[in-house]
C-alpha positions as CSV (number, residue, x, y, z in Angstrom):
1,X,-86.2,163.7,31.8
2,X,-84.1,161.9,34.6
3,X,-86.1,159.9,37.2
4,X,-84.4,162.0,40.2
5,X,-85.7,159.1,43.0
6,X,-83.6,157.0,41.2
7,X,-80.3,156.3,43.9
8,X,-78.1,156.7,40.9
9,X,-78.5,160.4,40.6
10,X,-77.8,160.8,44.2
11,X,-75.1,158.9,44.3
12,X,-73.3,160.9,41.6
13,X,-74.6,164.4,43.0
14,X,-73.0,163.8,46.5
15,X,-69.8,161.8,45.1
16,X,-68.9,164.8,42.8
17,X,-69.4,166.8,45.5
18,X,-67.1,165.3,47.4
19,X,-64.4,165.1,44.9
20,X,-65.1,168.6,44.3
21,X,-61.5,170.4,43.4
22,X,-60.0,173.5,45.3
23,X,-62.2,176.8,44.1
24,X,-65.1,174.7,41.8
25,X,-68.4,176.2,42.9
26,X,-72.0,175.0,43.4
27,X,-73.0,175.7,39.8
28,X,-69.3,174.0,38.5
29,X,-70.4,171.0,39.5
30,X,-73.9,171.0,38.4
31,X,-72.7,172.5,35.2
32,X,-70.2,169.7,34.6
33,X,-73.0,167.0,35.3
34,X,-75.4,168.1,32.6
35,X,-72.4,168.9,30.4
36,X,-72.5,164.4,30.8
37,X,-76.2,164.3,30.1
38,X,-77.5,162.8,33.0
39,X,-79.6,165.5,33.4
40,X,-80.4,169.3,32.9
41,X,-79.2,171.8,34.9
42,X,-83.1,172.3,36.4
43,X,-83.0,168.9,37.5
44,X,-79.7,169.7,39.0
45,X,-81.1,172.6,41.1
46,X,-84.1,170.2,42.1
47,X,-82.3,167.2,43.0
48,X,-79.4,169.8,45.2
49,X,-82.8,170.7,46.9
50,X,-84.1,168.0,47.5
51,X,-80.4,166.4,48.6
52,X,-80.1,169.7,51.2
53,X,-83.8,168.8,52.4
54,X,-82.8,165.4,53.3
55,X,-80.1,166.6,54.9
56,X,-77.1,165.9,52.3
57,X,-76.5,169.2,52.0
58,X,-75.6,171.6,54.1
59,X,-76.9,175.0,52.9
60,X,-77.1,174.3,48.9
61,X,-72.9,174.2,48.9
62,X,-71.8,171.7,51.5
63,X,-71.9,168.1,51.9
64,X,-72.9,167.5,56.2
65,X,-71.7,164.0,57.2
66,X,-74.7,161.9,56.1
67,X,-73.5,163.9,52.6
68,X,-70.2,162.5,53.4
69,X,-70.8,159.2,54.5
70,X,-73.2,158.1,51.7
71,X,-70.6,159.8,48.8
72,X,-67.7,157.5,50.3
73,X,-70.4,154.4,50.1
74,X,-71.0,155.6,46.4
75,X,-67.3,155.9,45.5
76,X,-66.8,152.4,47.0
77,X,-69.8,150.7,45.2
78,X,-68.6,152.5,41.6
79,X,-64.7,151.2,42.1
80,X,-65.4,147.7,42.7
């Protein structure tokens, strides 16, 4: 069971949803993150709520641009 408070799993969550390619959907991406292992898919769906209650998210699909913002800090922090 993934500790879902841990920044880590944010991180990923809104970075992958940034890179998102053309036509891959909500479930795609939380599919292709518990295809790593990181965690299941009903973490997935808790941690996408819990990203769209903190205002993330925008509407369970979207990232808004706090979403944004914090997925380019992540993508910076994992290439260095």
């Amino acid at each position: 069971m993934a500790d879902l408070e841990d920044p880590i799993y944010r991180k990923v969550f809104l970075l992958k949803m940034l890179k998102r390619e053309k036509g891959e959907s909500m479930d795609d991406i939380k599919a292709s993150l518990a295809d790593t292992g990181m965690f299941t898919l009903e973490e997935a769906d808790r941690l996408l709520e819990k990203l769209t209650h903190e205002g993330y998210v925008l509407g369970g699909e979207q990232l808004s641009m706090l979403g944004v913002a914090e997925a380019k800090k992540a993508e910076e922090e994992f290439t260095l």
